[in-house]
C-alpha positions as CSV (number, residue, x, y, z in Angstrom):
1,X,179.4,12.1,80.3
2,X,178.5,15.1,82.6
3,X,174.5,16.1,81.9
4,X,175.9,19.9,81.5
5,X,178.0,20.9,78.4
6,X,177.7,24.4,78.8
7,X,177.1,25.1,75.3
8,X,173.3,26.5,75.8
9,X,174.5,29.3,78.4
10,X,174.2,31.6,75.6
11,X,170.4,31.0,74.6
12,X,171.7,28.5,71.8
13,X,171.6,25.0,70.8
14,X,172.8,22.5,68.4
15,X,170.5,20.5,65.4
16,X,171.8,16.7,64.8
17,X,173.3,18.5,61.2
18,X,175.5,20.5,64.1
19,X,174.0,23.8,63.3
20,X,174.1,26.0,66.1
21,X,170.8,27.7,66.6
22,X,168.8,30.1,69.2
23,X,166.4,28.0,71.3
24,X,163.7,29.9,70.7
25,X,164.2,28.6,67.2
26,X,160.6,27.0,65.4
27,X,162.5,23.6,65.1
28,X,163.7,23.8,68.7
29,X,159.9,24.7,69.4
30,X,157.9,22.0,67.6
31,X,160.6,19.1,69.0
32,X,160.6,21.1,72.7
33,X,156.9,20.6,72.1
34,X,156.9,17.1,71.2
35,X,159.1,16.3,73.9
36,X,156.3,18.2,76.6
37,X,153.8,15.7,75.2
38,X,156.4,12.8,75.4
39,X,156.6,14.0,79.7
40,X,152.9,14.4,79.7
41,X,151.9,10.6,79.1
42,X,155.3,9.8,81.6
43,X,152.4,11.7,83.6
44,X,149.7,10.0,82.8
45,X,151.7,6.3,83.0
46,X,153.0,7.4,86.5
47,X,149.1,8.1,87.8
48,X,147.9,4.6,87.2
49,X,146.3,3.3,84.2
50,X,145.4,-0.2,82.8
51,X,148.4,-2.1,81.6
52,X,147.3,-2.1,77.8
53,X,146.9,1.9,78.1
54,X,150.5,1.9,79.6
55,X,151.9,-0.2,77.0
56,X,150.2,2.3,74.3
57,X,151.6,5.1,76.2
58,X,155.0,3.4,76.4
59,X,155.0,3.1,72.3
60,X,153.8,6.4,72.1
61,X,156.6,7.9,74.3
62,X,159.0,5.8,72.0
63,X,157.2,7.3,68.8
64,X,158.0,10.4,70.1
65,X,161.3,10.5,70.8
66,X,161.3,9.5,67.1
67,X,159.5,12.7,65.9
68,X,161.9,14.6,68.1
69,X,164.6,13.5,66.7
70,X,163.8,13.8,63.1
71,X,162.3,17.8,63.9
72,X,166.0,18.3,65.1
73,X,167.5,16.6,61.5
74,X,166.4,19.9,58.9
75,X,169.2,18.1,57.0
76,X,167.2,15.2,56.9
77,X,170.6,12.6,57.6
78,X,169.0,10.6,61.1
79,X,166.7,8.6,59.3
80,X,170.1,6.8,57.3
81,X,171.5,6.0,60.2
82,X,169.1,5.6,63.1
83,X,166.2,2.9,62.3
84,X,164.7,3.2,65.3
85,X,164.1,7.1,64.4
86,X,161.7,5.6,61.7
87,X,157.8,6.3,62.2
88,X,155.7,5.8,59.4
89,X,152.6,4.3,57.4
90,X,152.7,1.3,59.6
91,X,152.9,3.2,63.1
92,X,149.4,5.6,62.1
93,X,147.8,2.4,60.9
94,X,148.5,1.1,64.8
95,X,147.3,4.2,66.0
96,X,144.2,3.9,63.9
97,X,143.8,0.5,64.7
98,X,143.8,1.3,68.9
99,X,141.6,4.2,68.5
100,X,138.8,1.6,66.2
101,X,139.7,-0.8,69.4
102,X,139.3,1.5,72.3
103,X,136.2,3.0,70.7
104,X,134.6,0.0,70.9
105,X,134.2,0.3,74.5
106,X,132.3,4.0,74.4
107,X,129.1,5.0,73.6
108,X,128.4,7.1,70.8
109,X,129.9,10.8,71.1
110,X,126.5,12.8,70.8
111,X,128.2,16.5,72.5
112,X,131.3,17.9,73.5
113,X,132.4,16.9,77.0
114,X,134.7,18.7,79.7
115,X,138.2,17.7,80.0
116,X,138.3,16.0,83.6
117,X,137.3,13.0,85.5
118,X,139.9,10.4,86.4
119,X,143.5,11.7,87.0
120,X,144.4,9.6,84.1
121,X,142.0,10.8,82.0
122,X,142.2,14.2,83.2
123,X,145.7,14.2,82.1
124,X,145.2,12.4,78.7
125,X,142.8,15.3,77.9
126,X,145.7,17.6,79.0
127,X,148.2,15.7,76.7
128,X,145.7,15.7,73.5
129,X,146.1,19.4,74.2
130,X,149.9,19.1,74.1
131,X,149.8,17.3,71.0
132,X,147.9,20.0,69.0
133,X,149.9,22.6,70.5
134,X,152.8,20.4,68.7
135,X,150.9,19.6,65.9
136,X,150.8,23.3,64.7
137,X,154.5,23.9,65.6
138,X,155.4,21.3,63.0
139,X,153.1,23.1,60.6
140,X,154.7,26.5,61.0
141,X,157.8,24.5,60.2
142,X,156.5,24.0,56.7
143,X,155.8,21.1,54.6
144,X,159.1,20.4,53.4
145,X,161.0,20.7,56.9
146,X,159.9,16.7,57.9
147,X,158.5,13.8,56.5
148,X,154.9,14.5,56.2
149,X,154.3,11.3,57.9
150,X,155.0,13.0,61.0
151,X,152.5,15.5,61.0
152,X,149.8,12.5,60.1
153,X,150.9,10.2,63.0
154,X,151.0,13.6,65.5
155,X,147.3,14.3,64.2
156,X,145.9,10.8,64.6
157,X,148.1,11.0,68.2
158,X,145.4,13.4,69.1
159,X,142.3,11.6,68.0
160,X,143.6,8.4,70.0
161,X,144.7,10.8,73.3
162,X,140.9,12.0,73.4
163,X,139.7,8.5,72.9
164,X,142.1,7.1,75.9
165,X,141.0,9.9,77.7
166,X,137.4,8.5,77.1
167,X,137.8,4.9,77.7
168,X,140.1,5.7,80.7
169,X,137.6,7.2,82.5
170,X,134.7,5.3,81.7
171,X,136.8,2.4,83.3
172,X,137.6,4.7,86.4
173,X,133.8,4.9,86.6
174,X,134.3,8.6,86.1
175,X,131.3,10.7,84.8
176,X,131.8,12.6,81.4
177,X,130.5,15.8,81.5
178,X,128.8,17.7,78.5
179,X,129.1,20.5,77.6
C-alpha cells in the first residue's frame, strides 16, 4: 500500500462511514487535534522520561488513537467492529488513579506555576495545552457527535498531563516557577 492515495489533492477527506468531507471540517479538526496531542507525548517519550511515565505515555498514545478514530465514526459503526477503539469508564478511572499516584509525590499546589523546566516537562505542559485545544474541538462537535466518555477521558487527560508535567520535573530536579 503506497502512503499517497491522492484522494486529499482537492482539500477533502474521507470519515470511516466513507463520507467525503473538506479537511477543514470540525470532525477532521477535533481528531487532527487529538492526533497533534497523540505526536506531542511521541515528543515528550522521545526526550527521556522515567520508564513508568513512558509506559503512561505509551497507553495514552494508544487511548488516543482510539478517540481519533471514533471522532472520524459520526456514524457511530467502529465501535462494533473495532474493540480496541473502545475507551471508557475503566480507562478515566486509570487516569484518575495515576494522577492520585503521581500526586503523591508533589507538594501542595499553593499558585500557578510557569510552563518550563525539564524538556520533558516542558513539553508535557505543552501537551496539556494540546489537549484542551482538543478538548474544545470535541465540544464544538456537539454532545451527540461521540460518546461523551470521550470528552471526560480528554478532560481528566489534561489534569494528569499537568501533573506529569509536575512530577517530571521535580524528578529532573527542575525548579517550578510561580507565577
Amino acid at each position: 500500500m503506497k502512503i499517497y492515495t491522492r484522494t486529499g489533492d482537492r482539500g477533502e477527506t474521507g470519515l470511516l462511514d466513507g463520507s467525503r468531507v473538506v479537511k477543514s471540517n470540525p470532525r477532521v479538526e477535533a481528531y487532527g487535534d487529538v492526533d497533534e496531542l497523540g505526536a506531542s507525548l511521541g515528543g515528550v517519550r522521545a526526550a527521556g522520561v522515567d520508564a513508568d511515565v513512558q509506559a503512561m505515555l505509551e497507553r495514552i498514545q494508544r487511548d488516543l488513537f482510539a478517540i481519533g478514530a471514533r471522532l472520524a465514526d459520526p456514524a457511530h459503526r467502529i465501535g462494533d467492529r473495532v474493540v480496541k477503539t473502545a475507551v471508557g469508564g475503566d480507562d478515566i478511572a486509570r487516569l484518575e488513579q495515576w494522577i492520585d499516584t503521581l500526586e503523591g509525590e508533589l507538594p501542595p499546589l499553593t499558585r500557578f506555576i510557569l510552563a518550563g523546566g525539564s524538556i520533558g516537562g516542558a513539553g508535557l505542559h505543552l501537551s496539556r495545552t494540546i489537549c484542551r485545544r482538543a478538548e474544545r474541538s470535541m465540544v464544538s462537535l456537539g454532545p451527540d457527535a461521540f460518546e461523551a466518555e470521550l470528552l471526560t477521558y480528554v478532560n481528566r487527560l489534561s489534569d494528569l498531563l499537568f501533573v506529569m508535567a509536575r512530577v517530571v520535573n521535580r524528578r529532573a530536579g527542575a525548579t517550578e516557577l510561580e507565577w
